[in-house]
C-alpha positions in Angstrom: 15.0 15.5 -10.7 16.3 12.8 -8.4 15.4 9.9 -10.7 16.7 11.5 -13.3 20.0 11.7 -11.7 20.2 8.0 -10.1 19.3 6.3 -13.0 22.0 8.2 -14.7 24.5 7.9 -11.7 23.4 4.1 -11.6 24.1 3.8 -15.7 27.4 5.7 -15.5 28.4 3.5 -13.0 27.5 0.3 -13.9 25.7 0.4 -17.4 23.5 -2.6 -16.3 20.1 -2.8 -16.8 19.6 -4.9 -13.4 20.7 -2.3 -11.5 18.6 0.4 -13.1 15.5 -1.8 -12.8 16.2 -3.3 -9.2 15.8 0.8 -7.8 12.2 -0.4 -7.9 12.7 -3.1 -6.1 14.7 -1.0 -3.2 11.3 1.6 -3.9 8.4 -1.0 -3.8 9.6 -3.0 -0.6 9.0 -0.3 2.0 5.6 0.2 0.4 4.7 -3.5 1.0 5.9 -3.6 4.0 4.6 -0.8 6.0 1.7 0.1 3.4 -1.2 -1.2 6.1 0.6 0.2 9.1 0.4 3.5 7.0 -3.2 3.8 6.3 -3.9 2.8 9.8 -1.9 5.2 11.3 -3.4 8.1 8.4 -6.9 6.9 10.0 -5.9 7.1 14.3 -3.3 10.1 13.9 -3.1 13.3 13.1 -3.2 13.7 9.5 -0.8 17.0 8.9 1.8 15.7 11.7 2.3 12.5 9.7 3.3 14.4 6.8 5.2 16.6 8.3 7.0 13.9 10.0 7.9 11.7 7.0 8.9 14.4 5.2 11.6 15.1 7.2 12.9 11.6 6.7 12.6 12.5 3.0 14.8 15.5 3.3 17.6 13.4 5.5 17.3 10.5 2.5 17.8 13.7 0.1 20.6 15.0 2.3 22.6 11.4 2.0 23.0 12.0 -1.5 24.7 15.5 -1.4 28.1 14.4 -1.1 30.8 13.5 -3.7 30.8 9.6 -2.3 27.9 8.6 -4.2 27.7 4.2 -4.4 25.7 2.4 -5.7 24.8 0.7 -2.0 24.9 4.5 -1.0 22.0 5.4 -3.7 19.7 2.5 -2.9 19.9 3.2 0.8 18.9 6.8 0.0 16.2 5.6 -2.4 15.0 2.7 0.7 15.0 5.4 3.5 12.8 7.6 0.9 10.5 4.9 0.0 9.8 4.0 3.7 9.2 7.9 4.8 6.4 8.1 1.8 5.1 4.7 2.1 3.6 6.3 5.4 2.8 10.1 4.1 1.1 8.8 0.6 -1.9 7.6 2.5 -2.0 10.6 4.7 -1.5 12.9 2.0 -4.1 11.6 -0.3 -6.8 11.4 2.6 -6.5 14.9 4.0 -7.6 16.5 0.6 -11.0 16.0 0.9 -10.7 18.2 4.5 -8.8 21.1 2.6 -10.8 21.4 -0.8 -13.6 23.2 -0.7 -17.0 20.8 0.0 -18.3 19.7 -3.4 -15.2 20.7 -5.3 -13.2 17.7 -4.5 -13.7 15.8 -8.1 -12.0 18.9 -9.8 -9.4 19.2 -6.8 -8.1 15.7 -7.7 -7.6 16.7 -11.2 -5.9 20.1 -9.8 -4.0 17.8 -7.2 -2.5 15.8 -10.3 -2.3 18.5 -12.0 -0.1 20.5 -9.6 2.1 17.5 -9.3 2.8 16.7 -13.3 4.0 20.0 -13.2 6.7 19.1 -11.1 7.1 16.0 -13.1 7.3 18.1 -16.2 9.9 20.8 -14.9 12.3 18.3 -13.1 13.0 15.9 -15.2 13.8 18.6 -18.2 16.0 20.5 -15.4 17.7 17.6 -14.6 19.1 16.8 -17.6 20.4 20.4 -17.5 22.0 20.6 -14.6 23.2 17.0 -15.3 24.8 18.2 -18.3 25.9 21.7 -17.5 27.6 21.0 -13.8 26.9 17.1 -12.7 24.4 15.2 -10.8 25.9 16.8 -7.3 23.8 19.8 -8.2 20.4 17.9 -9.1 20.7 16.4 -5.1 21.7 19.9 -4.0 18.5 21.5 -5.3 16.0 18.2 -4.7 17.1 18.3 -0.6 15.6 22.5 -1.8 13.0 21.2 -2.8 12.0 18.4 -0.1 12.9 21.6 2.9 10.8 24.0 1.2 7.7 21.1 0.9 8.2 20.7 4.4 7.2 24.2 4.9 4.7 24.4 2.5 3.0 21.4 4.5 3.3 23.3 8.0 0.5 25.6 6.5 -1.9 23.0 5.9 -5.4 23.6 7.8 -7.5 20.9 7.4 -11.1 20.6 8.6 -11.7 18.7 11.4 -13.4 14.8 10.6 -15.6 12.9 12.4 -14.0 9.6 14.4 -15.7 7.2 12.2 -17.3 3.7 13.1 -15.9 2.5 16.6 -16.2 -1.1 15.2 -14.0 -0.1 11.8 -10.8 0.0 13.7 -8.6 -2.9 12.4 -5.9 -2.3 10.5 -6.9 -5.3 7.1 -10.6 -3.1 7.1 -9.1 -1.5 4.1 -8.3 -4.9 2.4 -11.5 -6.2 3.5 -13.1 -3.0 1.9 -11.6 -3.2 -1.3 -12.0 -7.3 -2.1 -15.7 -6.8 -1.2 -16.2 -3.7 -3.8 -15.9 -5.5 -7.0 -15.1 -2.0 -8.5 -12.9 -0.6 -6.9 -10.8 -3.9 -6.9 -11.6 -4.3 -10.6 -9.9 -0.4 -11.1 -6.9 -1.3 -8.9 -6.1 -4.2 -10.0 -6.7 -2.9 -14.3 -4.1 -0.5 -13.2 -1.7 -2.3 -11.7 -1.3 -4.8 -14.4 -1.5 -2.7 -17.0 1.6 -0.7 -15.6 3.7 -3.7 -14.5 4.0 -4.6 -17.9 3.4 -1.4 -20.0 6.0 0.6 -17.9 9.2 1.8 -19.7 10.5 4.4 -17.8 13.0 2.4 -15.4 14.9 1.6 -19.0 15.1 5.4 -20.8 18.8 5.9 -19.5 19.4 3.2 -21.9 16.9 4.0 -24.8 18.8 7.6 -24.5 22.2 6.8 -24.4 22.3 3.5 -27.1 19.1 3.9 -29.2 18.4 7.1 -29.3 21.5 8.8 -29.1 20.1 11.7 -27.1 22.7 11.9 -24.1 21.5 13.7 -20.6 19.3 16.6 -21.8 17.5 13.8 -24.4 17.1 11.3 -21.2 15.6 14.8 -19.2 13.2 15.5 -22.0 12.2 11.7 -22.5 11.6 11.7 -18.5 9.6 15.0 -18.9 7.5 13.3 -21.8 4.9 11.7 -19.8 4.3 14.1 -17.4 4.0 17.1 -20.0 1.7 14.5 -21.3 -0.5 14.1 -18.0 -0.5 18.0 -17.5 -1.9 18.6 -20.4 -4.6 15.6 -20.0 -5.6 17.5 -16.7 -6.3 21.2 -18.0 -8.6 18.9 -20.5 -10.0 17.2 -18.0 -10.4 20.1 -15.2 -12.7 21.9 -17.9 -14.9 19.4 -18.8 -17.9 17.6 -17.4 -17.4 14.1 -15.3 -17.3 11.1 -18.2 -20.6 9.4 -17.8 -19.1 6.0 -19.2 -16.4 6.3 -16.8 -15.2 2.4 -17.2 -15.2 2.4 -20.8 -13.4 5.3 -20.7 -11.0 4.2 -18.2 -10.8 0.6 -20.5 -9.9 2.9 -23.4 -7.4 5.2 -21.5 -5.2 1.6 -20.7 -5.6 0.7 -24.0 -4.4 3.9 -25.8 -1.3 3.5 -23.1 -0.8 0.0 -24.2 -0.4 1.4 -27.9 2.2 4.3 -27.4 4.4 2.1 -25.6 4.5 -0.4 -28.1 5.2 2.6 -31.1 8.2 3.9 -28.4 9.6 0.5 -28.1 9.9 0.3 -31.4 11.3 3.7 -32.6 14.2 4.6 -33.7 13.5 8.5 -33.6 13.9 11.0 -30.8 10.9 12.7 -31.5 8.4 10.0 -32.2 9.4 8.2 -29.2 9.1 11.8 -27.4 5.7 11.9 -28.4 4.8 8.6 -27.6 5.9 8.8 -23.6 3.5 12.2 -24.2 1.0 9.5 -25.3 1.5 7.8 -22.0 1.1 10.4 -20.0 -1.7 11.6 -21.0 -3.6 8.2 -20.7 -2.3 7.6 -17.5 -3.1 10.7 -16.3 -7.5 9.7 -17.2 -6.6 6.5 -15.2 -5.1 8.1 -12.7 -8.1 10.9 -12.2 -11.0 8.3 -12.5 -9.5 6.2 -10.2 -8.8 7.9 -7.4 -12.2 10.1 -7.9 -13.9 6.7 -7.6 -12.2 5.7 -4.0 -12.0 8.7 -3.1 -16.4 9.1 -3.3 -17.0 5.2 -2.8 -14.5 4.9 0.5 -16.1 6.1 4.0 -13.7 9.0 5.6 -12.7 6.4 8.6 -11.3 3.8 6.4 -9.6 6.7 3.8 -6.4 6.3 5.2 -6.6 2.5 5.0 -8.0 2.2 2.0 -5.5 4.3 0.1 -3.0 2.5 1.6 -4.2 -0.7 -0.4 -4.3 1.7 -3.0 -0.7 2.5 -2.6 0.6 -1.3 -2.9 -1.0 -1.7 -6.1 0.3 1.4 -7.4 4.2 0.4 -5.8 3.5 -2.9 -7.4 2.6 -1.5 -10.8 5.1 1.0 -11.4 8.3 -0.2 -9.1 7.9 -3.5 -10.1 7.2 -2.9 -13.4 10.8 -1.2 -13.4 12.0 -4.6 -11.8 10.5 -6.6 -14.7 11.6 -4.3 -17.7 15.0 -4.7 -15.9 15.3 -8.0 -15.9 13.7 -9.0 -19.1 15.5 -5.9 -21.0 18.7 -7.8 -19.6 17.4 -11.6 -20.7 15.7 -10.1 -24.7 16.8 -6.6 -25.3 15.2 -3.4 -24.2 13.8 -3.2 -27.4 11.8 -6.5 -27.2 10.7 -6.0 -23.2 9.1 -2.6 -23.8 7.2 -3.7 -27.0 6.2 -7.1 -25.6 4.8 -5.2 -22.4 2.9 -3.0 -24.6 1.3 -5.8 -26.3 0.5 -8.0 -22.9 -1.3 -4.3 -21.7 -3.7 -4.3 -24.4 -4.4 -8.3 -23.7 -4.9 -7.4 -20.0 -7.3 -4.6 -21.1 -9.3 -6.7 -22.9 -9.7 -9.2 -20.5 -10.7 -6.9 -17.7 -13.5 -6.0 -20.5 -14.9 -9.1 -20.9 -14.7 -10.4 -17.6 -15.4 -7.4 -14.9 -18.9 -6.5 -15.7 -19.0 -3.9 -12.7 -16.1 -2.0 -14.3 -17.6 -2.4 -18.2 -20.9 -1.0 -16.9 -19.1 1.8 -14.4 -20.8 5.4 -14.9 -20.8 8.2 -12.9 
């Protein structure tokens, strides 16, 4: 719900696509930043007090927001406060999960743990636009500071199992860097995604495919923003009831592909619904990226470099999709939203198949 209502806030305000695409910019800084500090902090701390504890600071960021004074400097230091608070829970979060599924049952609890969270995507988004429409965007920060108090409470009844200390001599905080640039795989998967969705990303730019190409006003730009995650849900119940893909890297090589595709059909429509189904398109490819990759560091990674690991993880994922909305800004405002979300389309497909004919650990990846 909040993105939906800053990027419209932002529009309303300023109808520039530089100041829709720099909210990644304000998003991805606090992630490169303190992203190392984060992991190492998930791997000597407490796990649940971390994200208890940053997700209080998400719930003052949503409370900034709730008044009628609403800025643009005001929105971006919302969104920066935000962005630093979950720049230090993401790693956290995403390493605890193996201590709160059951043992063996962690491969389906990522897909369940995706899953859980493209519902949200799917529901907020299509809400927003609602609320946006029916009674203002004062009433979409209302309900996300809700949202952010009741997930505070919802965290407080974590129980995790205890883990061991890990390796005394695995204690610096660049052991996750040093991890990753040694696996060729897991480097080769990071880094795939990361370029794929720096250019292929369109989502920073829908206010304006909603409001001038489209036509579609707020409750079009809630269901366009639903789009993908409907997409991803639906990709998850798929994947939670079928058997591990044994050609996981050609799979994954496809998945990028297929996302490559849709978003060159979306930048190029001219209809609601076809460019609707296209973002599903995304989605749901993004969504097979999304579970083979973090199965694969979440069973290749040692639990007492998780934390650190995941926080490398977590720049390449900031860079990828916050970035990304920095790029389709900038070049939507230099060629035409049009012409920046096909041509980022078409440079995902040539990054795909590059990573195919040059990473022969990810080509030959099988689980």
């Amino acid at each position: 719900m909040l993105f939906v209502a800053v990027g419209w806030d932002l529009y309303q305000q300023t109808r520039s696509a530089v100041v829709l695409g720099d909210v990644g910019f304000v998003q991805v800084a606090p992630f490169l930043v303190f992203a190392l500090a984060a992991g190492h902090i998930a791997d000597r701390r407490e796990r649940r007090a971390v994200i208890l504890l940053t997700q209080a600071l998400t719930a003052a960021a949503a409370a900034i927001l709730c008044g009628t004074f609403r800025p643009v400097w005001l929105i971006y230091s919302a969104l920066l406060l935000r962005s630093m608070a979950r720049s230090f829970q993401a790693p956290a979060r995403v390493a605890i999960l193996p201590h709160v599924a059951p043992e063996g049952a962690l491969s389906n609890a990522i897909t369940w743990n995706s899953s859980a969270q493209e519902i949200a995507n799917v529901s907020g988004p299509a809400l927003a636009g609602v609320l946006i429409a029916s009674s203002g965007t004062r009433t979409v920060y209302i309900s996300q500071l809700f949202c952010e108090l009741l997930t505070m409470v919802c965290f407080a009844f974590i129980r995790a199992r205890s883990r061991a200390e890990g390796s005394p001599e695995k204690r610096g905080m660049l052991d996750g860097v040093r991890f990753v640039r040694e696996n060729k795989l897991i480097l080769s998967a990071m880094s795939l995604d990361l370029l794929a969705v720096l250019f292929g990303g369109a989502t920073a730019l829908l206010p304006i495919f909603a409001v001038d190409i489209l036509h579609s006003g707020a409750r079009g730009l809630g269901w366009l923003r639903a789009a993908p995650s409907i997409g991803a849900v639906s990709m998850a119940l798929i994947l939670s009831h079928r058997p591990r893909a044994r050609n996981a890297g050609r799979v994954l090589l496809a998945a990028v592909a297929g996302f490559g595709a849709a978003t060159i059909v979306f930048g190029i429509s001219r209809h609601f619904w076809l460019s609707w189904a296209m973002l599903l398109l995304t989605g749901a490819f993004d969504n097979v990226s999304v579970v083979l990759r973090q199965s694969l560091v979440q069973s290749k990674t040692p639990d007492f470099l998780k934390g650190r690991v995941l926080a490398v993880q977590n720049i390449f994922i900031s860079c990828s999709n916050q970035l990304g909305a920095v790029e389709s800004g900038w070049t939507a405002a230099w060629f035409g939203p049009v012409a920046s979300v096909a041509a980022g389309g078409v440079a995902t497909i040539a990054i795909v198949g590059w990573f195919a004919t040059q990473s022969a650990a990810l080509r030959r990846w099988t689980q």
